[in-house]
Structures are given as structure tokens and as C-alpha cells.
N, CA, C and O atoms as a GROMACS GRO file, in nm:
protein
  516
    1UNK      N    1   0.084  -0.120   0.000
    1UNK     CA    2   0.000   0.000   0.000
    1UNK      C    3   0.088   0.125   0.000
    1UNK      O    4   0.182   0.138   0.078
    2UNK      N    5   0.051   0.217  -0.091
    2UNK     CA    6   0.130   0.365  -0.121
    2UNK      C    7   0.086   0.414   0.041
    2UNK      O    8  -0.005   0.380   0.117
    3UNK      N    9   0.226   0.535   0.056
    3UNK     CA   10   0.218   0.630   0.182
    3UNK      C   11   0.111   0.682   0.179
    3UNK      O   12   0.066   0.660   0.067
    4UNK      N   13   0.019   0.755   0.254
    4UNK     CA   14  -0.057   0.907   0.210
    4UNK      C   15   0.036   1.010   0.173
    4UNK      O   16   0.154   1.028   0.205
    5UNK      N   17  -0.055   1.084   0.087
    5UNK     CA   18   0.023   1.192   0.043
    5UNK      C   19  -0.058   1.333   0.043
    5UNK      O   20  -0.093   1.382  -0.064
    6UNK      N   21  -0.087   1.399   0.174
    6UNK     CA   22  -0.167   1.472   0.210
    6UNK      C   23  -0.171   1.612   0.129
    6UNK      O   24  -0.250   1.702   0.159
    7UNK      N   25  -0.073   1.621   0.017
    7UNK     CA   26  -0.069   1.707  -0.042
    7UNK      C   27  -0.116   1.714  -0.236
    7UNK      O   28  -0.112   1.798  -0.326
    8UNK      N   29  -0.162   1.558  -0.218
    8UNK     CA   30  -0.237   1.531  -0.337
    8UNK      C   31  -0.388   1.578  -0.263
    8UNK      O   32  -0.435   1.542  -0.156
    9UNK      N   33  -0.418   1.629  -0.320
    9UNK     CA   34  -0.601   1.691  -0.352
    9UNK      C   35  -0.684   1.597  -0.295
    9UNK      O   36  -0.764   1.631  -0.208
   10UNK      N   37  -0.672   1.428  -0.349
   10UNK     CA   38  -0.766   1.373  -0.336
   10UNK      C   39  -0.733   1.255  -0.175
   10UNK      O   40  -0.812   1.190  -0.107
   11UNK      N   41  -0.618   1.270  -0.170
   11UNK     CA   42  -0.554   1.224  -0.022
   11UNK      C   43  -0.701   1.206   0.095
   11UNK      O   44  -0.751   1.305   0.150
   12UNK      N   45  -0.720   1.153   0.102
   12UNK     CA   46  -0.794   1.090   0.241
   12UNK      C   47  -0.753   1.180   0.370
   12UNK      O   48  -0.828   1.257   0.430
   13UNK      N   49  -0.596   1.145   0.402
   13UNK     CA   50  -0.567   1.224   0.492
   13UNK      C   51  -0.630   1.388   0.532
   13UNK      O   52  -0.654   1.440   0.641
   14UNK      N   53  -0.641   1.429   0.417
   14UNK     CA   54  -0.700   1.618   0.424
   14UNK      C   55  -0.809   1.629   0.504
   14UNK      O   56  -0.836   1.724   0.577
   15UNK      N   57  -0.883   1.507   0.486
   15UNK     CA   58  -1.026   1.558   0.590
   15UNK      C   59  -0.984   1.480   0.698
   15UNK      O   60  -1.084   1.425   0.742
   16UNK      N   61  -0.901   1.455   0.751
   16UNK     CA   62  -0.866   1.477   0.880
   16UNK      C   63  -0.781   1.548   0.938
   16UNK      O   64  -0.752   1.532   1.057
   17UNK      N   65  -0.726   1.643   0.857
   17UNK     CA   66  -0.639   1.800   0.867
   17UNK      C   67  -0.743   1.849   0.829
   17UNK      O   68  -0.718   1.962   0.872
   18UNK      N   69  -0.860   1.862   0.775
   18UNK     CA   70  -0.930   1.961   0.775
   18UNK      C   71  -1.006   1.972   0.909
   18UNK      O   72  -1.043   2.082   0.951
   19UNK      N   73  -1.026   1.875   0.966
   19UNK     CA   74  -1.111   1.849   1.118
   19UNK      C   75  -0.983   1.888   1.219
   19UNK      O   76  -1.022   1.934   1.326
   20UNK      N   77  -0.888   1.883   1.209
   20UNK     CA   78  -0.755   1.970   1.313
   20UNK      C   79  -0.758   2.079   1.289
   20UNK      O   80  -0.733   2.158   1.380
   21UNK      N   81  -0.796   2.135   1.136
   21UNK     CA   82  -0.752   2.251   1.135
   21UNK      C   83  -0.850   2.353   1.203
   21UNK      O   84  -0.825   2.464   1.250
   22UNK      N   85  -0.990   2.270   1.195
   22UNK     CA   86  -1.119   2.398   1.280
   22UNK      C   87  -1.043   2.416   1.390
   22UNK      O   88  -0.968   2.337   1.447
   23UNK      N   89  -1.074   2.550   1.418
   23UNK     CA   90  -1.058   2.582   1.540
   23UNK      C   91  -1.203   2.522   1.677
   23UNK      O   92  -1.190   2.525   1.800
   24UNK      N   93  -1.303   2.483   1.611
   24UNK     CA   94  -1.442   2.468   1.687
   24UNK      C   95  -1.403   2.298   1.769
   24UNK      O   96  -1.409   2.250   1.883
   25UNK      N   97  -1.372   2.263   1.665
   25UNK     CA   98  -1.270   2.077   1.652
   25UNK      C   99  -1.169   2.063   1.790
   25UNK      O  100  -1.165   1.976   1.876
   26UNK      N  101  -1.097   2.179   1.773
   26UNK     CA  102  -0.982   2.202   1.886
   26UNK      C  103  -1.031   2.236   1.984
   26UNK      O  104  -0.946   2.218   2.071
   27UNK      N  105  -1.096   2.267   2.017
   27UNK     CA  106  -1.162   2.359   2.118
   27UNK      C  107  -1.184   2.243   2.227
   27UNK      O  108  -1.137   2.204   2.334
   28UNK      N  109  -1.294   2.208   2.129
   28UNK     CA  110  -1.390   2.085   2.200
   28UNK      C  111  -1.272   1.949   2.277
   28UNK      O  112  -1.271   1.912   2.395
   29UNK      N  113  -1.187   1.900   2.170
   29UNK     CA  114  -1.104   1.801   2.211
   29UNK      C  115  -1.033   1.841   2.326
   29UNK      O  116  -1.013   1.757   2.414
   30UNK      N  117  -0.995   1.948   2.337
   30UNK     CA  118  -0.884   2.002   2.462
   30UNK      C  119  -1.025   1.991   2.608
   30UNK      O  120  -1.022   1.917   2.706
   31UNK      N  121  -1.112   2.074   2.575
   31UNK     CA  122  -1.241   2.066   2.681
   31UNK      C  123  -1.244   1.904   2.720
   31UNK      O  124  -1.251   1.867   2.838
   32UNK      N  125  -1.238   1.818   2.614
   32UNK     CA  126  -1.301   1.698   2.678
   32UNK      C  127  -1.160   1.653   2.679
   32UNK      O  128  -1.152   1.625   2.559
   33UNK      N  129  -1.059   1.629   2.721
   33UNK     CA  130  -0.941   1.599   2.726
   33UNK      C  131  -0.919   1.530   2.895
   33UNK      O  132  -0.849   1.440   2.939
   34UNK      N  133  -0.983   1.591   2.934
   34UNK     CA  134  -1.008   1.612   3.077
   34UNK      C  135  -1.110   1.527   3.186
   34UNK      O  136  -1.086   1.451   3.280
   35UNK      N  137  -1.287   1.600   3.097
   35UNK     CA  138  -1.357   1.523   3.194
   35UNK      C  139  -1.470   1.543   3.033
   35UNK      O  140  -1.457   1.607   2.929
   36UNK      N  141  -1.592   1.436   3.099
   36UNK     CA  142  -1.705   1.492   3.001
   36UNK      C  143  -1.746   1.576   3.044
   36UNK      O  144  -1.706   1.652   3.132
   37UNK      N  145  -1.863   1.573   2.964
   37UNK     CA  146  -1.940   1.713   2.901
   37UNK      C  147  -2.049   1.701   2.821
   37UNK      O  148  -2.058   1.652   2.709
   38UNK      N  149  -2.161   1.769   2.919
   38UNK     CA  150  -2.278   1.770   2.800
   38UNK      C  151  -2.304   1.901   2.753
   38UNK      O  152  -2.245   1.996   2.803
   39UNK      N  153  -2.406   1.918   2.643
   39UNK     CA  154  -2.408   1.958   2.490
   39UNK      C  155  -2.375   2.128   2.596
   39UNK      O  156  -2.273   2.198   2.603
   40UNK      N  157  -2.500   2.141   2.658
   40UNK     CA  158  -2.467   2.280   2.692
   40UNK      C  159  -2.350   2.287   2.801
   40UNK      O  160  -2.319   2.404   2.777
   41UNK      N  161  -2.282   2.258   2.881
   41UNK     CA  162  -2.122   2.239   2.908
   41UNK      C  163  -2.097   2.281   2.816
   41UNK      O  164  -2.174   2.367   2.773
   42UNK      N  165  -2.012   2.256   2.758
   42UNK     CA  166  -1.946   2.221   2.611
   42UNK      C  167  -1.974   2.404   2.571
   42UNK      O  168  -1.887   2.490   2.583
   43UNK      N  169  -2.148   2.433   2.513
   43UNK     CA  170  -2.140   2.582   2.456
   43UNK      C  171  -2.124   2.679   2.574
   43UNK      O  172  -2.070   2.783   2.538
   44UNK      N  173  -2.151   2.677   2.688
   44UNK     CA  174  -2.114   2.762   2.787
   44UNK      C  175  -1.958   2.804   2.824
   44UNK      O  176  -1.925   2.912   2.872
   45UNK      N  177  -1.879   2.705   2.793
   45UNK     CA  178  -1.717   2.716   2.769
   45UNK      C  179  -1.689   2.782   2.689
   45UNK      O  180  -1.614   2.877   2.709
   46UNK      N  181  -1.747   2.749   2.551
   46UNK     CA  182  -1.660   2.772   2.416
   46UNK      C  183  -1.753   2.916   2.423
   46UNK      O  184  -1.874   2.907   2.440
   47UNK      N  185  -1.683   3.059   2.408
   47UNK     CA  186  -1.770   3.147   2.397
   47UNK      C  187  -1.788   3.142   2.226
   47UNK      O  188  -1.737   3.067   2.142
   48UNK      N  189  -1.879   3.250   2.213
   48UNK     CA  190  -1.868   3.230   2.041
   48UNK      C  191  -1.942   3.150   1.975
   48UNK      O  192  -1.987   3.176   1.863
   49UNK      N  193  -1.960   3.051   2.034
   49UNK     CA  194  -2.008   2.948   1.926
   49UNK      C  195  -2.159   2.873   1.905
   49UNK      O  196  -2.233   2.825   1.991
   50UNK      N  197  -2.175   2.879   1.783
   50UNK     CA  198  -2.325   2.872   1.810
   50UNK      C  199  -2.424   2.721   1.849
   50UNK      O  200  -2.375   2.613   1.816
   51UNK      N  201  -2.550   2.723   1.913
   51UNK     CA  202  -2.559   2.561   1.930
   51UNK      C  203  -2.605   2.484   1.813
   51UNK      O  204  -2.675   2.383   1.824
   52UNK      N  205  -2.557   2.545   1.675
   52UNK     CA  206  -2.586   2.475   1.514
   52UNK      C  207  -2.454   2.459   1.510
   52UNK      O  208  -2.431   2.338   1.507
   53UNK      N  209  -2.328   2.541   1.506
   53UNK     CA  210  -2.217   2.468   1.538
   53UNK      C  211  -2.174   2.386   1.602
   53UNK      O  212  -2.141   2.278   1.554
   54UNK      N  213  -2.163   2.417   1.728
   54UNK     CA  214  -2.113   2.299   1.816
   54UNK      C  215  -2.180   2.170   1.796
   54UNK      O  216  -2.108   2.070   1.810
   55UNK      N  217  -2.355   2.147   1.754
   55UNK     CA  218  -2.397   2.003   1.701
   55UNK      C  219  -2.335   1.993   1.573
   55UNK      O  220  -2.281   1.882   1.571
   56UNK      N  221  -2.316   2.052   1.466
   56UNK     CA  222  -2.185   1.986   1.346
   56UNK      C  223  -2.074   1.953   1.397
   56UNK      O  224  -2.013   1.849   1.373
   57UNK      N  225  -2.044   2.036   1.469
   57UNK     CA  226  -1.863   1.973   1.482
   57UNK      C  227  -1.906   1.851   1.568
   57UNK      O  228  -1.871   1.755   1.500
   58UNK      N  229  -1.952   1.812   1.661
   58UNK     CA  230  -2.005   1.686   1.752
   58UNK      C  231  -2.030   1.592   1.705
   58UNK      O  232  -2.015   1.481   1.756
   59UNK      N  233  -2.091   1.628   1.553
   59UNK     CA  234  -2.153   1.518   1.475
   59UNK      C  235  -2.045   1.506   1.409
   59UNK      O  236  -2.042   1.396   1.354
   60UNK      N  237  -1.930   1.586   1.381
   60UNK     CA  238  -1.841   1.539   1.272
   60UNK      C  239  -1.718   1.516   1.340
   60UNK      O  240  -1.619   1.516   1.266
   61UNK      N  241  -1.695   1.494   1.472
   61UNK     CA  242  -1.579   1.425   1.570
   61UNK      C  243  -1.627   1.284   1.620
   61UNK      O  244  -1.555   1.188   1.644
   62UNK      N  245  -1.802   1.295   1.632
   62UNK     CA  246  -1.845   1.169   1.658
   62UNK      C  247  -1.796   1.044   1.512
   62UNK      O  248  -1.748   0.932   1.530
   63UNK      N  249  -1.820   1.094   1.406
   63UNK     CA  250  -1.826   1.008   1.261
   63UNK      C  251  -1.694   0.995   1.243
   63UNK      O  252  -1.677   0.896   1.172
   64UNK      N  253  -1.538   1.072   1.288
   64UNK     CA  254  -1.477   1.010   1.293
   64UNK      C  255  -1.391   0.912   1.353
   64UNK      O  256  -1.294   0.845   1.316
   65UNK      N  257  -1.468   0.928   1.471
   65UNK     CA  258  -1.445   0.800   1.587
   65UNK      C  259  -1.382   0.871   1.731
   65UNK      O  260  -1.354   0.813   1.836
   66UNK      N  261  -1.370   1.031   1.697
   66UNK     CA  262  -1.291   1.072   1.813
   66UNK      C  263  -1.369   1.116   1.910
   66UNK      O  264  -1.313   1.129   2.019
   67UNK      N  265  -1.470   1.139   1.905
   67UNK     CA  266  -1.556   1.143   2.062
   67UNK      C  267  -1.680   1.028   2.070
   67UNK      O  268  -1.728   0.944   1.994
   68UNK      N  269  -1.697   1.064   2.183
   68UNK     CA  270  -1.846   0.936   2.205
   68UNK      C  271  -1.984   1.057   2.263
   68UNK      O  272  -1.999   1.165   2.320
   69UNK      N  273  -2.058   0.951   2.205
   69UNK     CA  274  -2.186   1.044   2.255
   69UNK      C  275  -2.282   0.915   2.336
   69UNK      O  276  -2.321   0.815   2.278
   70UNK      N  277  -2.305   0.942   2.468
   70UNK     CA  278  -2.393   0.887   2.508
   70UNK      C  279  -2.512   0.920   2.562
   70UNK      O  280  -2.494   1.004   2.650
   71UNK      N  281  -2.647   0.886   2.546
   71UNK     CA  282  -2.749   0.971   2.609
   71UNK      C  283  -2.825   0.870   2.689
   71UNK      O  284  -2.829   0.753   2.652
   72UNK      N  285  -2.870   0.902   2.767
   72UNK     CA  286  -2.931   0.851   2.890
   72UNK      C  287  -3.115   0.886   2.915
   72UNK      O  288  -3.165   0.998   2.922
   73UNK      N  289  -3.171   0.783   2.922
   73UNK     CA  290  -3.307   0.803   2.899
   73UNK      C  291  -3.386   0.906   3.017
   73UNK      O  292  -3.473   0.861   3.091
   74UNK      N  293  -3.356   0.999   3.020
   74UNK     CA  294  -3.425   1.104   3.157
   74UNK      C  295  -3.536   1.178   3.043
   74UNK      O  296  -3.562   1.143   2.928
   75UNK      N  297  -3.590   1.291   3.123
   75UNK     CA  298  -3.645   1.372   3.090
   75UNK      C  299  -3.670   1.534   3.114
   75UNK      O  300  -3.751   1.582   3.194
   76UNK      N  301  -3.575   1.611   3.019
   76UNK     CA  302  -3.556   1.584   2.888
   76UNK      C  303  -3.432   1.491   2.860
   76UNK      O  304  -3.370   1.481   2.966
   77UNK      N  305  -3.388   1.440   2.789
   77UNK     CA  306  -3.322   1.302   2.720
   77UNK      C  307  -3.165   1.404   2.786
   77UNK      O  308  -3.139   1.512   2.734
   78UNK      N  309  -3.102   1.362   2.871
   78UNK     CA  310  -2.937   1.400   2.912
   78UNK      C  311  -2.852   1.313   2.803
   78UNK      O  312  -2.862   1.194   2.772
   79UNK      N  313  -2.750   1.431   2.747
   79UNK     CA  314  -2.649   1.376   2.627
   79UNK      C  315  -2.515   1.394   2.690
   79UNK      O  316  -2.522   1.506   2.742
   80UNK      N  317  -2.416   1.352   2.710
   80UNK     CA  318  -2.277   1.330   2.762
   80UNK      C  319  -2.220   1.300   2.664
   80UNK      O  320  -2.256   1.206   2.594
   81UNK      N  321  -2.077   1.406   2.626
   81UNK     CA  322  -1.963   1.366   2.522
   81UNK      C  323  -1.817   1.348   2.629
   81UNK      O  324  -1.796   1.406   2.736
   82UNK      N  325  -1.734   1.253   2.559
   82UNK     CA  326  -1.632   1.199   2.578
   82UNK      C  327  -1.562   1.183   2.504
   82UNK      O  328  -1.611   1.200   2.392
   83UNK      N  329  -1.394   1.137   2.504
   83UNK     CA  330  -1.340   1.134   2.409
   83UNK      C  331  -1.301   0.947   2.405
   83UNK      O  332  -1.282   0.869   2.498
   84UNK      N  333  -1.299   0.927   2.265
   84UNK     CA  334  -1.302   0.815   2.285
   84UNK      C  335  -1.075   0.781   2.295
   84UNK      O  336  -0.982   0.859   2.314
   85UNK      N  337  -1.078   0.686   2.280
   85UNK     CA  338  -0.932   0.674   2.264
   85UNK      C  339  -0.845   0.719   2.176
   85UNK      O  340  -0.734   0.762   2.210
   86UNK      N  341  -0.891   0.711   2.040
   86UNK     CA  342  -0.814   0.772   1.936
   86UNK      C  343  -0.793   0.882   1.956
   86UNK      O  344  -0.683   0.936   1.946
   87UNK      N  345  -0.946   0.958   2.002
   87UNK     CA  346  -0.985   1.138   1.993
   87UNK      C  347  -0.856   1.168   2.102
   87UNK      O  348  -0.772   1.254   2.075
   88UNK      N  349  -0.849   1.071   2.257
   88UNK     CA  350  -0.735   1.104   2.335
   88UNK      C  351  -0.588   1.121   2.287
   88UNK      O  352  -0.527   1.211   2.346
   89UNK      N  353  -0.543   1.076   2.224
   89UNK     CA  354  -0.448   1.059   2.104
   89UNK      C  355  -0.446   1.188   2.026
   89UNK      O  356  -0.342   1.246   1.996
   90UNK      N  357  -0.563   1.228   1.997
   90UNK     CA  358  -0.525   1.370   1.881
   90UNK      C  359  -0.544   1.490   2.010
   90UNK      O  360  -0.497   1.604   2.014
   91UNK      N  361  -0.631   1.418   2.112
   91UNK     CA  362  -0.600   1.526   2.193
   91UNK      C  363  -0.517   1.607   2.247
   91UNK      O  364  -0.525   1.729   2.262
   92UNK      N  365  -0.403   1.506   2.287
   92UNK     CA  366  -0.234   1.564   2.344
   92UNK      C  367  -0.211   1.640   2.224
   92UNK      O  368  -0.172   1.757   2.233
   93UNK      N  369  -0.228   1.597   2.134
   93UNK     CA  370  -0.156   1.653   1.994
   93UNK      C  371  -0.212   1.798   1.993
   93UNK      O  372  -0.130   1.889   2.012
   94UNK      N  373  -0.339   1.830   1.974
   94UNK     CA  374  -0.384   1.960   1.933
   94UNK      C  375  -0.366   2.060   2.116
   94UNK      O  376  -0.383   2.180   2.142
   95UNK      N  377  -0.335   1.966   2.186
   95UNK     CA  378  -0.348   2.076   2.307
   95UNK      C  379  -0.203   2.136   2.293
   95UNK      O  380  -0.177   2.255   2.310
   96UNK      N  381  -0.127   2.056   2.267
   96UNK     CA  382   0.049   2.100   2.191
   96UNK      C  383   0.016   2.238   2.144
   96UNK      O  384   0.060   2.337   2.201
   97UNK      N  385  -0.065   2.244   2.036
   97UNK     CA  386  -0.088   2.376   1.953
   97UNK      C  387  -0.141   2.446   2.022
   97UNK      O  388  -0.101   2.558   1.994
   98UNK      N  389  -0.237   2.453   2.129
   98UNK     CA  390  -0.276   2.541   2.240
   98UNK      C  391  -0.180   2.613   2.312
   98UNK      O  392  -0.166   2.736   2.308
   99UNK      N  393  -0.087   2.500   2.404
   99UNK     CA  394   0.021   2.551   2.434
   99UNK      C  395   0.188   2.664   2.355
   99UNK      O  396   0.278   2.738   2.394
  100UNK      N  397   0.150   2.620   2.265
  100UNK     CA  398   0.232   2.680   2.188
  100UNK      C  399   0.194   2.816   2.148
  100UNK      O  400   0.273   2.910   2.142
  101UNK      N  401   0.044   2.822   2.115
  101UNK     CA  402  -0.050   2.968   2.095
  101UNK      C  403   0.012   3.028   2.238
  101UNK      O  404   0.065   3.138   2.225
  102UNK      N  405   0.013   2.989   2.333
  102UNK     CA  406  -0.022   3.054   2.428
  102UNK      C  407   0.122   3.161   2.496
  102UNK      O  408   0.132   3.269   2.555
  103UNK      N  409   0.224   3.044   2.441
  103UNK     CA  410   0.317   3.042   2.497
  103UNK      C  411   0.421   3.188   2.382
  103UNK      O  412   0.520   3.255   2.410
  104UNK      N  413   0.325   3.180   2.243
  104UNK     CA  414   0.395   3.273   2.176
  104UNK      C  415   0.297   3.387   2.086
  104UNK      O  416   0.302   3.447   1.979
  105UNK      N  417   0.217   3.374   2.193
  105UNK     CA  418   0.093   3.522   2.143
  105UNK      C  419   0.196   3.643   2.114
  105UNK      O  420   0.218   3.711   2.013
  106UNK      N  421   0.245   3.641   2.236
  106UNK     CA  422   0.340   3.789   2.174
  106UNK      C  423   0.390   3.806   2.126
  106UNK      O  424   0.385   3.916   2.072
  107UNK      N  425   0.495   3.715   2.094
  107UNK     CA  426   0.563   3.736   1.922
  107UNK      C  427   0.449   3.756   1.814
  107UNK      O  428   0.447   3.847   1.730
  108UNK      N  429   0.372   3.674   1.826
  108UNK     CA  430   0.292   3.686   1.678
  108UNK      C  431   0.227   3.829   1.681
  108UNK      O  432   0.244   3.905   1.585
  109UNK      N  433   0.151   3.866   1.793
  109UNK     CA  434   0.114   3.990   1.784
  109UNK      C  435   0.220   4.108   1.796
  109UNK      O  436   0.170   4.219   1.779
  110UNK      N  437   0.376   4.106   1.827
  110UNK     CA  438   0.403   4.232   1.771
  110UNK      C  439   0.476   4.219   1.632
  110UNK      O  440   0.526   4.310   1.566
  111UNK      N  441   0.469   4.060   1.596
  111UNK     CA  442   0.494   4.077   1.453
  111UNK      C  443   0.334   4.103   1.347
  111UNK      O  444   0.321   4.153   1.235
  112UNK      N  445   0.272   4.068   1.405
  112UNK     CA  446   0.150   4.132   1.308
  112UNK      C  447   0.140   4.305   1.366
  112UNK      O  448   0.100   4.354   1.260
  113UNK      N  449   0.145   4.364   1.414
  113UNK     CA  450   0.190   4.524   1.451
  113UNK      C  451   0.270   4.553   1.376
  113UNK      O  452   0.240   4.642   1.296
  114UNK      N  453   0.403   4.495   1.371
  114UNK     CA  454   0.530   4.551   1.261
  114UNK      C  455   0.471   4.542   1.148
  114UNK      O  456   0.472   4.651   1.090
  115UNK      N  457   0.415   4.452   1.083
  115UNK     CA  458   0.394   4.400   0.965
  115UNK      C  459   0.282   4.515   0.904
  115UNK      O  460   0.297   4.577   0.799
  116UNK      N  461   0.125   4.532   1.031
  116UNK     CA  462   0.064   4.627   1.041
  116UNK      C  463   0.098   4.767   0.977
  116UNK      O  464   0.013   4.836   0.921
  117UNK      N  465   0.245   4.806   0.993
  117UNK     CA  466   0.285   4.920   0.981
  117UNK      C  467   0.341   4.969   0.896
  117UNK      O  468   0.367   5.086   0.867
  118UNK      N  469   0.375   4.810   0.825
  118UNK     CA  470   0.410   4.824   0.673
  118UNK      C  471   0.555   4.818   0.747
  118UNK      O  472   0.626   4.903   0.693
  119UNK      N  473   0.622   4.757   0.842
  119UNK     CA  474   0.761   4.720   0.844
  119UNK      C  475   0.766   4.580   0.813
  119UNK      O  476   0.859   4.514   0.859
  120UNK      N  477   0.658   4.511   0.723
  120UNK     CA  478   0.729   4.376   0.669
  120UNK      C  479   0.772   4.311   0.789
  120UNK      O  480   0.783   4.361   0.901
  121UNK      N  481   0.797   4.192   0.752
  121UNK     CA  482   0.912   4.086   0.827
  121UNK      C  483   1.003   4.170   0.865
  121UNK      O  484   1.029   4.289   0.846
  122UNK      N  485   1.058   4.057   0.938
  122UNK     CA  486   1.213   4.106   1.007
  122UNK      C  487   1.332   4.075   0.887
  122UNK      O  488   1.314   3.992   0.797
  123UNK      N  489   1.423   4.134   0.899
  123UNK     CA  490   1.502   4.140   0.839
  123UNK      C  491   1.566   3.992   0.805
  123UNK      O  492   1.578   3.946   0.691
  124UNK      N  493   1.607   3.924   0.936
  124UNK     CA  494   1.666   3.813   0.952
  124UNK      C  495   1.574   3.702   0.900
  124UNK      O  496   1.620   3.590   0.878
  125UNK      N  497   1.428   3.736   0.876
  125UNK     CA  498   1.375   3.622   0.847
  125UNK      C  499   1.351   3.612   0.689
  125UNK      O  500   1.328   3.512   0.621
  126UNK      N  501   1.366   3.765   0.646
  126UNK     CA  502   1.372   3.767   0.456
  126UNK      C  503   1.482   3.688   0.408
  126UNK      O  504   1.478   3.609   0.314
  127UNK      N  505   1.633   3.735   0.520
  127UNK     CA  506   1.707   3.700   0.484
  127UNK      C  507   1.706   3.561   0.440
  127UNK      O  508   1.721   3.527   0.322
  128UNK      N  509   1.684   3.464   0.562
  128UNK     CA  510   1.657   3.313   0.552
  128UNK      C  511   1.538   3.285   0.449
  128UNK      O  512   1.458   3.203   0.495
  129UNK      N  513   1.508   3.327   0.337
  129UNK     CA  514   1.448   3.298   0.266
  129UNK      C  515   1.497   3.263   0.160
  129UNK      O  516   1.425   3.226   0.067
   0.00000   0.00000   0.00000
């Protein structure tokens, strides 16, 4: 069997870089990384986001095997998300990129300011081009 080759078009791999790349995707995995969470949990955290979003992305982390949805017969019907094992697996991974946001906001924002100002890149980094 050929490698993937995520940079051919029709690569398989892409729609699962396209599901890393949401930010709504990330969100959620890092939230449930931890503990569960039902539906409204989940939108009360994530500010922003709407409850037609957060049920797509749920439905489209559930279909690829990385969270679980279980609901419990009460009234009204209680829904609980989890991550299943794999999803734990991409979880460390995308919380990496959390940490890393976090850890280098300020560079990026006073290079988008320089850049803002029409001072371009840094010098040293045209150079290395």
C-alpha cells in the first residue's frame, strides 16, 4: 500500500487535517481531554459558538471516531460527550498547539503590529528565505 500523500487533492488524509484545522474541533477536544461534558457544558465554555455549530462539529468528531456520545433516557433526554481513545491521542496533539498559541501570542502579535505598519518581516527572516 502507497504512503498518504496529504498534499495530493484527493488524499484521504485532508479531511482529517481539515477536522484539526477547525478551530471549533480544537476547542472541544482540549475541553473533553479532561472530563465529560454535555451539549450545553461544552457551549457555555466555548464562547462564540453557536448551538448549530457545536452540534456539526459533535456530529463530525463523533463520525470520525474521536468522541463518544452517550445519552441517557431522563427527561428531557441528558447527552454526555467523551473522548473516545483515538480522539485522546489527537488530543495531546492539538493541546500541543494550544500551548504553543499561548506560549507565543506575543511574538505573533508584535509581529503582526510591525507587519501592520508596513515594516514587513524582520530582516533576519527575509534574509533566511
Amino acid at each position: 500500500m502507497q504512503r498518504p500523500n496529504p498534499f495530493d487533492a484527493q488524499c484521504p488524509t485532508r479531511k482529517v487535517l481539515d477536522r484539526i484545522g477547525d478551530k471549533w474541533a480544537v476547542l472541544i477536544l482540549i475541553l473533553l481531554e479532561h472530563e465529560t461534558l454535555r451539549f450545553n457544558e461544552l457551549r457555555r465554555r466555548i464562547e462564540a459558538i453557536s448551538q448549530k455549530m457545536l452540534s456539526q462539529t459533535l456530529k463530525s468528531l463523533e463520525r470520525d471516531g474521536l468522541i463518544r456520545r452517550e445519552a441517557f433516557p431522563t427527561v428531557p433526554v441528558t447527552v454526555e460527550y467523551s473522548l473516545t481513545e483515538l480522539g485522546r491521542t489527537l488530543a495531546v496533539t492539538v493541546d500541543s498547539l494550544r500551548i504553543w498559541a499561548e506560549t507565543h501570542i506575543g511574538t505573533v502579535e508584535a509581529a503582526q503590529r510591525r507587519y501592520d505598519r508596513g515594516a514587513g518581516p524582520d530582516l533576519a527572516e527575509t534574509a533566511s528565505r
